[in-house]
Backbone as CSV, one residue per row, in Angstrom:
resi,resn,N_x,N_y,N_z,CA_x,CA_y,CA_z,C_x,C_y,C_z
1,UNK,2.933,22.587,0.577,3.514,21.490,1.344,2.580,21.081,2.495
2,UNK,2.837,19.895,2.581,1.776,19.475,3.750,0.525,19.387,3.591
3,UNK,0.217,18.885,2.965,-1.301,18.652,2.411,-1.919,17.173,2.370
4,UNK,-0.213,16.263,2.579,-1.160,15.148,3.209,-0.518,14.357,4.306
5,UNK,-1.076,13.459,5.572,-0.203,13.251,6.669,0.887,12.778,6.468
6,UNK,1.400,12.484,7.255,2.509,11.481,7.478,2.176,10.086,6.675
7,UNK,3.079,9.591,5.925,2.661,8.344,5.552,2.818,6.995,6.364
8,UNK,3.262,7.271,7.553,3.627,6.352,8.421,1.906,6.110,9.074
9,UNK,1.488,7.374,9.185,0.044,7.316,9.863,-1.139,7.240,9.317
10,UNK,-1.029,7.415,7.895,-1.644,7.487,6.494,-2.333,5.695,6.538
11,UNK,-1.691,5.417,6.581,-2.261,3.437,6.029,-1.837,2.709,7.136
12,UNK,-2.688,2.070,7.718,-2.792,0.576,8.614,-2.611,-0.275,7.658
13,UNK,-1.062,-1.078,7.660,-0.929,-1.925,6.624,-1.292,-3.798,7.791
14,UNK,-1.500,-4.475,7.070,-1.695,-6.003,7.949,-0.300,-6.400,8.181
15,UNK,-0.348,-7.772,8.491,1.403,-8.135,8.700,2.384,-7.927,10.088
16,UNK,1.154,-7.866,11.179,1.889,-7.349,12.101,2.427,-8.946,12.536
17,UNK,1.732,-9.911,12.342,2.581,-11.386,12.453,3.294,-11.765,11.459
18,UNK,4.274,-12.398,11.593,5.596,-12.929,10.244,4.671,-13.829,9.636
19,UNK,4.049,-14.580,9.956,3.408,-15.974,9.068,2.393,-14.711,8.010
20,UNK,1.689,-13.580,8.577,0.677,-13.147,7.697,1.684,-11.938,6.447
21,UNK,2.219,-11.680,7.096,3.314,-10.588,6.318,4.186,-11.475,5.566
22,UNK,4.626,-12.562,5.556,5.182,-13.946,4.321,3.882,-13.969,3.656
23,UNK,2.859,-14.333,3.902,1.680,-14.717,3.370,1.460,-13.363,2.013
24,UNK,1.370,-12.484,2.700,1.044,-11.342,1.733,1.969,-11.310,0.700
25,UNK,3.681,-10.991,1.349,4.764,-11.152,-0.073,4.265,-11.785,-1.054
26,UNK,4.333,-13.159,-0.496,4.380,-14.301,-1.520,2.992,-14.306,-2.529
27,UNK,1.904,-13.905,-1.940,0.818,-13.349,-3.216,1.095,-12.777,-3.978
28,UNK,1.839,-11.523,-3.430,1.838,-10.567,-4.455,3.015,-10.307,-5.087
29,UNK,4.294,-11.186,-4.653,5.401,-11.809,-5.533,4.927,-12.648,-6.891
30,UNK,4.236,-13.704,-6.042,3.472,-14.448,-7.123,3.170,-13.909,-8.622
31,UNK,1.606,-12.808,-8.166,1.154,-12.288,-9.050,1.383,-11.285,-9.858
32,UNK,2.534,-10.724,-9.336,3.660,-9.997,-10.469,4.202,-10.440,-10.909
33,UNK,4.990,-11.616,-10.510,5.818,-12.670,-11.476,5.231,-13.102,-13.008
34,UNK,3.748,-13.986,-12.251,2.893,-14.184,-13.378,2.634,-12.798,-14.173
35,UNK,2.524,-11.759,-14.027,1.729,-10.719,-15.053,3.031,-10.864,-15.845
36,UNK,3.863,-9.872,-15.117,5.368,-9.461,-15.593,6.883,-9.967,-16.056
37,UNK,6.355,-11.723,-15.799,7.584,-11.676,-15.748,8.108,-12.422,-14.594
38,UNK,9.601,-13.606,-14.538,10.059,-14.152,-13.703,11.520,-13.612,-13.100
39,UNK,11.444,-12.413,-14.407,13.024,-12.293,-14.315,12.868,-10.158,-13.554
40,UNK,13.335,-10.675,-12.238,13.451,-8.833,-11.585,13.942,-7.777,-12.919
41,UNK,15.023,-8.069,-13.400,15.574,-7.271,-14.524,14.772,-6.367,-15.225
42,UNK,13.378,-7.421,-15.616,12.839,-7.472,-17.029,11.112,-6.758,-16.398
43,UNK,11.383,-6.922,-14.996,9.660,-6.500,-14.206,10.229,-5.988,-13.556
44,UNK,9.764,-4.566,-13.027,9.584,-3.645,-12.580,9.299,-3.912,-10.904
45,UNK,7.811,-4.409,-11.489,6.966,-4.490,-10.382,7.404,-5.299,-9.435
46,UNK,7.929,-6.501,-9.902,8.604,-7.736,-9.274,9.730,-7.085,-8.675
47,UNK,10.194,-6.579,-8.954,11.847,-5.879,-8.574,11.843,-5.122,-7.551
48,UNK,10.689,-4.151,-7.279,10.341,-3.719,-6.588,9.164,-4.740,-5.285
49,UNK,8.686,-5.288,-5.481,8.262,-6.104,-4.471,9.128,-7.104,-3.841
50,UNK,10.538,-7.249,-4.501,11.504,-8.480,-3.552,11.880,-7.303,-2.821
51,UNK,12.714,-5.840,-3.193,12.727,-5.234,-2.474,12.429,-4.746,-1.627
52,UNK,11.242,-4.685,-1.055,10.367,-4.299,-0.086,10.768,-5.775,0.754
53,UNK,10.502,-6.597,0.446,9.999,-8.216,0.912,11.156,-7.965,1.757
54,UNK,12.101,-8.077,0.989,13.873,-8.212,1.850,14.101,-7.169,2.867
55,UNK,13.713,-5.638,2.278,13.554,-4.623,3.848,12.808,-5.261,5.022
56,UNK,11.560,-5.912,5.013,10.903,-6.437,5.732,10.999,-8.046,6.267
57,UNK,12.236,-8.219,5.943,12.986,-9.415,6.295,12.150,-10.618,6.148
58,UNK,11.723,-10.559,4.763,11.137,-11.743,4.371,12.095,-12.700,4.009
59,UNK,11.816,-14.260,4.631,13.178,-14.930,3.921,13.128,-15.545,2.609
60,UNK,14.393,-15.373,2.325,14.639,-15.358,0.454,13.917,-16.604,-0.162
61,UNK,13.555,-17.799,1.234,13.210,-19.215,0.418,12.055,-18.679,0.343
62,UNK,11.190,-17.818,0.912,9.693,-17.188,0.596,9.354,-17.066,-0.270
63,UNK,10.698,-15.616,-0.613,10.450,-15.203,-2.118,10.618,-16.029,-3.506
64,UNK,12.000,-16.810,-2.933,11.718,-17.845,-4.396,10.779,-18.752,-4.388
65,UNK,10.180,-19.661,-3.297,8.961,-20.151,-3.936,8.371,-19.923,-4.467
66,UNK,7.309,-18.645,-4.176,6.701,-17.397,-5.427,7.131,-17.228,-6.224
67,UNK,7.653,-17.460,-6.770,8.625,-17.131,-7.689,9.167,-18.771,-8.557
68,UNK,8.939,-19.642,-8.220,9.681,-21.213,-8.847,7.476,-21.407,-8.834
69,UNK,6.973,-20.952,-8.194,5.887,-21.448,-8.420,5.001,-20.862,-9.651
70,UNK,5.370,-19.808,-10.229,4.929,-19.350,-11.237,5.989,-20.350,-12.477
71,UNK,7.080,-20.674,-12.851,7.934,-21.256,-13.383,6.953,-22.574,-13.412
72,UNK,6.121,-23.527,-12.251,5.847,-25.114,-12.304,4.886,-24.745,-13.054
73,UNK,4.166,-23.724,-13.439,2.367,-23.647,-14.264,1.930,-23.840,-12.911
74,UNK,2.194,-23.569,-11.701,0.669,-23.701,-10.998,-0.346,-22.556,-11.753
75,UNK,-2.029,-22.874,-11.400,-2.744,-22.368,-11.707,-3.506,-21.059,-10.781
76,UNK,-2.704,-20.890,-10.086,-3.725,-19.712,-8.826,-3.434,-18.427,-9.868
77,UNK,-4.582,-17.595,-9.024,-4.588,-16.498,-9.916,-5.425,-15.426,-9.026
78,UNK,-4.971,-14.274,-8.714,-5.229,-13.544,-7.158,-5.946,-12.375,-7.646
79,UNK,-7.233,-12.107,-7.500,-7.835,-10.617,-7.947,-7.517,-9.836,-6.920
80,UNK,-7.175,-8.546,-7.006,-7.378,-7.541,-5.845,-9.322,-6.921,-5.998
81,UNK,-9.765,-7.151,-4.980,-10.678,-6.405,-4.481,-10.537,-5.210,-3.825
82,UNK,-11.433,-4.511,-3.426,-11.309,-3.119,-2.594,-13.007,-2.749,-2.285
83,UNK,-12.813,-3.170,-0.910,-14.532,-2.602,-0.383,-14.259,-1.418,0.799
84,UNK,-15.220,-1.027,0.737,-15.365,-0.021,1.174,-16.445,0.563,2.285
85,UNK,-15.927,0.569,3.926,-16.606,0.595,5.069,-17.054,1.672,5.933
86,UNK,-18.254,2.428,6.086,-18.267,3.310,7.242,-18.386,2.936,8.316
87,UNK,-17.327,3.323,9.067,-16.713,3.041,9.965,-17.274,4.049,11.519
88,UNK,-17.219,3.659,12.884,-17.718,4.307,13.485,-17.347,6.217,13.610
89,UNK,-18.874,6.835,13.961,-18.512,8.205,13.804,-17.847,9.189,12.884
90,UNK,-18.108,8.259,11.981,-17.460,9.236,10.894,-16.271,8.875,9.972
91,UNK,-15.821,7.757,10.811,-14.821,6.997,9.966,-14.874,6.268,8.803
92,UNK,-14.062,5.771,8.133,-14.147,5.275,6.697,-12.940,4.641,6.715
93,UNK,-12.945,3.142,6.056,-11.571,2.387,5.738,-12.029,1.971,4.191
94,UNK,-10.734,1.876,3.407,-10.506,1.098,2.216,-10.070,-0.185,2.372
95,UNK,-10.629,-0.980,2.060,-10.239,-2.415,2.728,-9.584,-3.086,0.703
96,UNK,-7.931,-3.157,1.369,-8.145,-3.666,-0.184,-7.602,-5.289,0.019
97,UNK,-8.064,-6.354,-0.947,-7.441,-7.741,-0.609,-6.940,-8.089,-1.818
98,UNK,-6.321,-9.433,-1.732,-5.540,-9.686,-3.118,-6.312,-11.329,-2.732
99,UNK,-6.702,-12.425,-3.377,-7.363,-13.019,-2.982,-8.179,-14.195,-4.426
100,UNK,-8.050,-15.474,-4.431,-8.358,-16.440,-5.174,-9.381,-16.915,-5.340
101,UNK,-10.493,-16.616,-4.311,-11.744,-16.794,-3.956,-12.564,-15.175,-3.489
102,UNK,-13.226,-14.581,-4.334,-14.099,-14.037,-4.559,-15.097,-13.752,-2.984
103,UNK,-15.947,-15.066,-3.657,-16.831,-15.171,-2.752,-16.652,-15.436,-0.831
104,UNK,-15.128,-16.135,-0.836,-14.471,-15.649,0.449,-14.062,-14.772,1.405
105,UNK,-13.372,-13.983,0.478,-12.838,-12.707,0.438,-14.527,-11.676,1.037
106,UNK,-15.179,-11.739,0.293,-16.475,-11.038,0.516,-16.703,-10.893,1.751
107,UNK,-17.238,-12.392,1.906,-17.847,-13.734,3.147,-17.236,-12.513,4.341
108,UNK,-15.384,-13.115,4.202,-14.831,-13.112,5.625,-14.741,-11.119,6.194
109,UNK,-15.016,-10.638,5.116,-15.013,-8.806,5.477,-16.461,-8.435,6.033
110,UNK,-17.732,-9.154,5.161,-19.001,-8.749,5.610,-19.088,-9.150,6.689
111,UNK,-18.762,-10.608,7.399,-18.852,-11.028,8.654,-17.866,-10.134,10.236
112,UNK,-16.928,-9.503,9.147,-16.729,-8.464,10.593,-17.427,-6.926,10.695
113,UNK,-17.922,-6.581,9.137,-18.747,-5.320,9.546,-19.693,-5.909,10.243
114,UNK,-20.584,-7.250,10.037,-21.638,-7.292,11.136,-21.470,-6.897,12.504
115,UNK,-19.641,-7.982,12.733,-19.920,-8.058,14.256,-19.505,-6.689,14.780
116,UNK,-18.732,-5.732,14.010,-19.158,-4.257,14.434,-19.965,-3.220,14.543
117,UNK,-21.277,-4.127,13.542,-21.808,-2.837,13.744,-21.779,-1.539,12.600
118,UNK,-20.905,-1.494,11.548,-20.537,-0.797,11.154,-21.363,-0.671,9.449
119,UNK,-21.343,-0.615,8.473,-21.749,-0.629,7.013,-20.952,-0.729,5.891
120,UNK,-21.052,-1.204,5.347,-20.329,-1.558,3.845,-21.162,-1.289,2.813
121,UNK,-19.898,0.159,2.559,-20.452,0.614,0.989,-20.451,0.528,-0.376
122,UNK,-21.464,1.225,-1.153,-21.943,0.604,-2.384,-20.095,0.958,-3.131
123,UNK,-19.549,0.221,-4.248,-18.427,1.186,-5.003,-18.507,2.894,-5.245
124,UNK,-17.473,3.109,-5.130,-17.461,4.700,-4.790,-17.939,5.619,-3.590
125,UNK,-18.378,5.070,-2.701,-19.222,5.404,-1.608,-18.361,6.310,-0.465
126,UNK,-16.958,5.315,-0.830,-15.952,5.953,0.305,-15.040,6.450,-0.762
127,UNK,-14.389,5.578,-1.608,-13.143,6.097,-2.132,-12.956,7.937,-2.568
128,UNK,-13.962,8.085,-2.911,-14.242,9.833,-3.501,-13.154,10.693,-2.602
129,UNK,-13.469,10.448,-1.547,-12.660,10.873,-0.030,-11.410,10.414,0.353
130,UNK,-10.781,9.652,-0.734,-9.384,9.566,-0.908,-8.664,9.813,-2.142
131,UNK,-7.532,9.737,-1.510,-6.247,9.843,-3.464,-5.752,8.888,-3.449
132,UNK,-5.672,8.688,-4.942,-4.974,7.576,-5.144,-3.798,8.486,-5.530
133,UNK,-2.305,7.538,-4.709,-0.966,8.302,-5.393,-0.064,7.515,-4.771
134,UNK,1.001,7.585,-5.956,2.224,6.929,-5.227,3.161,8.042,-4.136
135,UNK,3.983,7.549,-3.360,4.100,7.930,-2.475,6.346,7.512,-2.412
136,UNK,7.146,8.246,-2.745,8.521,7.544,-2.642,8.877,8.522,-1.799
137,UNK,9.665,8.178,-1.145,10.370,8.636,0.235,11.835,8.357,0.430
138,UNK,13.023,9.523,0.730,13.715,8.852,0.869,14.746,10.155,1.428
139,UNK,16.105,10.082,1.280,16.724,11.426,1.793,18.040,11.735,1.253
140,UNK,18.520,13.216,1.519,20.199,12.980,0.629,20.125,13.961,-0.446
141,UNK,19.388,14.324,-1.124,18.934,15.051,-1.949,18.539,17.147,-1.205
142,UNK,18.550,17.717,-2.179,18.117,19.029,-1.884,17.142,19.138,-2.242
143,UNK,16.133,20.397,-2.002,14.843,20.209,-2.768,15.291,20.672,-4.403
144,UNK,16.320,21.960,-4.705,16.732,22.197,-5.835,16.634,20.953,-6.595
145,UNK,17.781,20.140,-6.519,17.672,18.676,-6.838,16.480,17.900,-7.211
146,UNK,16.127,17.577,-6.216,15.056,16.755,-6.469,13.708,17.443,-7.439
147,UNK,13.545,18.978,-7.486,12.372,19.496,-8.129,13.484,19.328,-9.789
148,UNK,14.633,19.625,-9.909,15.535,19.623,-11.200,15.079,18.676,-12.095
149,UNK,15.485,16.828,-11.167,15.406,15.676,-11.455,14.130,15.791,-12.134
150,UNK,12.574,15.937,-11.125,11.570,15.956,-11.627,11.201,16.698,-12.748
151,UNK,11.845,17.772,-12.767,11.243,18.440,-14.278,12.230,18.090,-15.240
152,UNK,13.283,17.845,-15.009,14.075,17.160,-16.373,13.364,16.061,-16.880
153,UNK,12.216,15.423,-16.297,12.253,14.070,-16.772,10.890,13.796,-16.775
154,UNK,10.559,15.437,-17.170,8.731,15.770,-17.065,7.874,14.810,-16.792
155,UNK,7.850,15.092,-15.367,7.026,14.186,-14.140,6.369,15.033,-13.693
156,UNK,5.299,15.249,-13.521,4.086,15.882,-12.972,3.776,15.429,-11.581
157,UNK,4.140,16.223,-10.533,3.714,15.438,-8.877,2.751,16.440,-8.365
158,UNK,2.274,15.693,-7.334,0.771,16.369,-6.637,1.518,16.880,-5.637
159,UNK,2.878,16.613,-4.871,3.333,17.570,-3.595,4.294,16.838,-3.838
160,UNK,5.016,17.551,-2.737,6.396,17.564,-2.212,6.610,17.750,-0.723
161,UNK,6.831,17.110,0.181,6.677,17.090,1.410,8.284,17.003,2.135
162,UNK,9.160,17.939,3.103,10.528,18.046,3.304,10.465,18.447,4.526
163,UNK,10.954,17.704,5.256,10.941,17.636,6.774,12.092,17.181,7.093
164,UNK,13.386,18.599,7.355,14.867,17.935,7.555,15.667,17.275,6.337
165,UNK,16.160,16.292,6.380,16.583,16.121,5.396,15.893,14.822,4.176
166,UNK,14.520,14.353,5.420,13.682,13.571,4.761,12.463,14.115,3.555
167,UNK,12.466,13.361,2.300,11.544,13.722,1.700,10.600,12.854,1.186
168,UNK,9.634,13.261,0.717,8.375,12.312,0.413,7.982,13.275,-1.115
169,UNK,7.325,12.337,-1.854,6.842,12.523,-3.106,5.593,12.261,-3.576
170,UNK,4.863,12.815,-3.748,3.475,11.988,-3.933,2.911,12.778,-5.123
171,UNK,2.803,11.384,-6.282,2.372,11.519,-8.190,1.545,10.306,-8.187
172,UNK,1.513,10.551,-9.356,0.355,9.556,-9.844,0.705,8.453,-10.111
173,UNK,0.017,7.237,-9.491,0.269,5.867,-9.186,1.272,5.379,-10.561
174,UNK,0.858,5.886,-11.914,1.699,4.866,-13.307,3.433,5.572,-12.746
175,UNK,3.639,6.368,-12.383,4.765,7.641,-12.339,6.020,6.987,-11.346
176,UNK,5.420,6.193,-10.487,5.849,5.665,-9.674,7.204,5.522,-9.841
177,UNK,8.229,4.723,-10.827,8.667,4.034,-11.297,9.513,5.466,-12.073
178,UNK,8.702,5.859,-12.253,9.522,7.409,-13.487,10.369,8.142,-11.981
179,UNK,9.307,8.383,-11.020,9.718,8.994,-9.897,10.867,8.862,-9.477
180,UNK,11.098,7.491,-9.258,12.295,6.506,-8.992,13.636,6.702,-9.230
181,UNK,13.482,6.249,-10.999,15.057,6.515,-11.619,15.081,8.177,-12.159
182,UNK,14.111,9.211,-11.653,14.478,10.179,-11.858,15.234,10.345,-10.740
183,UNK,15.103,10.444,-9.682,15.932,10.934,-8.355,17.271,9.822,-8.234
184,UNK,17.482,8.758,-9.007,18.231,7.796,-9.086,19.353,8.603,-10.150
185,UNK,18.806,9.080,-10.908,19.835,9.576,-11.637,20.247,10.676,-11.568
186,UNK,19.920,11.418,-10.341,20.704,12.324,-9.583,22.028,11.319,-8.435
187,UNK,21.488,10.988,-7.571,22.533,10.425,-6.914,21.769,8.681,-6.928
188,UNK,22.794,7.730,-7.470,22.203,6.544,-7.678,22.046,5.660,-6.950
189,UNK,22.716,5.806,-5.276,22.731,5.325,-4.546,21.844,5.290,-3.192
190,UNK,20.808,5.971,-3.380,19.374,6.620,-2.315,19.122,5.504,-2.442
191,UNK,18.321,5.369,-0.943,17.809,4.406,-0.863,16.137,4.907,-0.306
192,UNK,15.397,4.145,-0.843,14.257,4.445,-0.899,13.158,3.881,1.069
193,UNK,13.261,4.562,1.635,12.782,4.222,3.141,11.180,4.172,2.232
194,UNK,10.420,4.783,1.185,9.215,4.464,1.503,8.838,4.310,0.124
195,UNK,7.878,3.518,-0.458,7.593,3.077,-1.975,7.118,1.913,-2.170
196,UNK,5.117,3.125,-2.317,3.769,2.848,-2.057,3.482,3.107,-2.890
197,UNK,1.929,2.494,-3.260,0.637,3.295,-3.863,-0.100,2.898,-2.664
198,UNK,-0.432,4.166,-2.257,-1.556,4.468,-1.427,-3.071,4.617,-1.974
199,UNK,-3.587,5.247,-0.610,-5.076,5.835,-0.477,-4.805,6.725,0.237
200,UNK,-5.134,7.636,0.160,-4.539,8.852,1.614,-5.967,9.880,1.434
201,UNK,-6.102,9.884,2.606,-7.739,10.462,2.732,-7.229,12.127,2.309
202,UNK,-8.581,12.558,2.249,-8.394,13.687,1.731,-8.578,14.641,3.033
203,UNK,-9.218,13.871,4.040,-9.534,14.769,5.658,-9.256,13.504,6.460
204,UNK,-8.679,14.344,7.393,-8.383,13.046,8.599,-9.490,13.606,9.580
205,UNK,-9.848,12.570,10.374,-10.864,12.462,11.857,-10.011,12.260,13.482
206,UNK,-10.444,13.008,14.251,-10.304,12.318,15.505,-11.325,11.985,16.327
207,UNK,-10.953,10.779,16.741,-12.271,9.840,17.741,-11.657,10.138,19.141
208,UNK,-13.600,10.090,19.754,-13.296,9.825,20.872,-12.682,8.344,21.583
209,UNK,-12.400,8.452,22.561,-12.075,7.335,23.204,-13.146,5.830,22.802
210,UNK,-14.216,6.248,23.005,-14.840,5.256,23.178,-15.208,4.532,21.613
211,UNK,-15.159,6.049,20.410,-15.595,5.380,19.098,-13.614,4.875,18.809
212,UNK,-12.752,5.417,19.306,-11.549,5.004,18.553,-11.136,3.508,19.103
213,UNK,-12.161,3.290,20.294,-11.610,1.832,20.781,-12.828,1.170,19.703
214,UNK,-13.819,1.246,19.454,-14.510,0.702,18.074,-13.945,0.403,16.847
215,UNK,-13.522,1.668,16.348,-12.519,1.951,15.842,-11.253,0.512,15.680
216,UNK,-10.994,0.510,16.609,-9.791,-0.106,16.826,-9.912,-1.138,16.492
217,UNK,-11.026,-1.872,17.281,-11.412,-3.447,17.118,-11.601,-4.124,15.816
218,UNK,-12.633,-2.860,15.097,-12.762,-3.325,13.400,-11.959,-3.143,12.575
219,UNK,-10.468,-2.571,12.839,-9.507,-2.336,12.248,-8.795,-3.175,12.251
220,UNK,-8.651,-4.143,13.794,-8.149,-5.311,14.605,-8.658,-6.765,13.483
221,UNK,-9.751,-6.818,13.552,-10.520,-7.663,12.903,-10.446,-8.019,11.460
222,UNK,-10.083,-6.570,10.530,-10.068,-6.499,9.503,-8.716,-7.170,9.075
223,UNK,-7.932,-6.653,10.117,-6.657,-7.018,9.761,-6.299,-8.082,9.873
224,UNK,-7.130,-9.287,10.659,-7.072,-10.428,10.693,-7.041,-11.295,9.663
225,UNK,-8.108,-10.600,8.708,-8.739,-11.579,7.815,-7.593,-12.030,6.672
226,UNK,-6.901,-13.310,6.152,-5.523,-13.860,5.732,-5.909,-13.114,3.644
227,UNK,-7.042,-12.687,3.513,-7.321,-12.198,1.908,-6.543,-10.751,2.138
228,UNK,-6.732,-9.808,3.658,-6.496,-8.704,3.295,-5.205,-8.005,3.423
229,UNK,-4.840,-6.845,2.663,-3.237,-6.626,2.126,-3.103,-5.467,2.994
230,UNK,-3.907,-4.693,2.471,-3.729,-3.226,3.278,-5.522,-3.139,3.153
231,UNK,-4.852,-1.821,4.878,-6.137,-1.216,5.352,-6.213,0.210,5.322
232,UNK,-6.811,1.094,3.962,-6.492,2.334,4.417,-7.750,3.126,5.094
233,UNK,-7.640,4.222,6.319,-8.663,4.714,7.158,-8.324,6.229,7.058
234,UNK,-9.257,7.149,7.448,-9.083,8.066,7.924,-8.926,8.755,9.237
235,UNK,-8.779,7.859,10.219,-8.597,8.435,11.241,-7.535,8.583,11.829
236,UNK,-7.055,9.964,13.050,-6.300,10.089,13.210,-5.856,9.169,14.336
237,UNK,-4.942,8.577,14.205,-4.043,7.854,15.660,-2.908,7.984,16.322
C-alpha cells in the first residue's frame, strides 16, 4: 500500500477558469461521441465523460452542443498529443493535449519551454518515469469487499490504497471500466469521487524555493495554453 501519492497531488489538471474547463469537456465530449457513439447507453467513454463534466458543473447546453455537433457532420477531429519536458532541477512534466492543429499545439508548448528555459524531450525521454494507470476512487465498501469484487471478476490491479473509509484503485488503463461495475455490483449506488487515467511518476521531487517558483511559472504557462488537457509532473507540492 502506498506506493503511489495522493491523486489529488499526483496531476496538475488545466481548467482552473470555467471558459477553459468548458473548453476541454466539450473536446473531449466531442471526440468520444464521434469514436463511440452519440448515445451514453451505448459509449462508455461518453458516459463517463458527461459524468465527470456534470460533477464539475459543466452546463448541460455545453455538453449537448458536443454532442448535437457530432449528429450535424461537423468535420473537426482532435489528436491527443503528449510531449514531454525537463523541467527545472530535476523535474519532469507530461504535457498531454487533445488538439486539431498539430503544428499549433507544438508551436504554442515549444514557445513556453523557451521562455523557461527548460527542454523538451525526444518520445520516451520522460514517460519511462511514469505509470500509466487508471485510478477509481471512491468509499462505502470494506477492503474484504472490494478485493472479493475484484477477484470475482478477475481484474488484475497494481495497488490498493485505504485511508479511513476512502479508497483508491489503481489497474491498467483498458480495466478501467471492469473496475467500475465490479465494485458497482457490490453496492450499486457508490459514487465514484475519482475516475482517471493518469501518469503518476514513479519518484516524486522536492524543490527548492527558488526552482519550485520556476517550477511554478512553467506549469502556470503550460496550463495556459487552450490545446492542453492535463499536466502531469513530478514534483512535490
Amino acid at each position: 500500500m502506498g506506493r503511489f501519492p495522493n491523486i489529488a497531488a499526483a496531476k496538475a489538471k488545466t481548467g482552473a477558469a470555467k471558459g477553459k474547463l468548458y473548453g476541454m469537456y466539450a473536446k473531449e465530449i466531442y471526440q468520444a461521441a464521434k469514436n463511440g457513439g452519440v448515445t451514453p447507453e451505448g459509449n462508455p467513454s461518453l458516459k463517463r465523460l458527461i459524468e465527470k463534466a456534470k460533477k464539475e458543473q459543466v452546463p448541460s447546453d455545453v455538453i449537448k452542443r458536443a454532442i448535437e455537433k457530432v449528429n450535424s457532420g461537423a468535420g473537426e477531429d482532435y489528436q491527443t498529443l503528449t510531449y514531454e519536458i525537463f523541467g527545472p532541477a530535476g523535474s519532469t512534466l507530461m504535457v498531454e493535449c487533445l488538439t486539431d492543429n498539430v503544428n499549433r499545439s507544438v508551436s504554442d508548448v515549444r514557445a513556453v519551454v523557451n521562455k523557461c528555459h527548460v527542454k523538451m524531450g525526444a518520445m520516451g525521454s520522460v514517460a519511462y518515469m511514469y505509470d500509466n494507470l487508471c485510478v477509481v476512487g471512491f468509499s462505502g465498501l470494506s477492503e474484504d469487499e472490494i478485493m472479493n469484487a475484484l477477484i470475482e471478476n478477475n481484474i488484475d490491479f497494481v495497488d490498493i490504497e485505504i485511508d479511513d473509509n476512502n479508497t483508491l484503485i489503481y489497474g491498467n488503463p483498458n480495466d478501467l471500466f471492469k473496475i467500475k461495475e465490479a465494485i458497482l455490483s457490490v453496492k450499486n449506488d457508490i459514487d465514484f469521487t475519482v475516475d482517471e487515467i493518469n501518469m503518476l511518476p514513479k519518484e516524486r521531487i522536492t524543490l527548492t524555493k527558488e526552482s519550485l517558483d520556476e517550477f511554478n511559472k512553467l506549469l502556470s504557462m503550460l496550463e495556459d495554453i487552450d490545446d492542453v488537457q492535463n499536466v502531469y509532473h513530478n514534483v512535490e507540492l
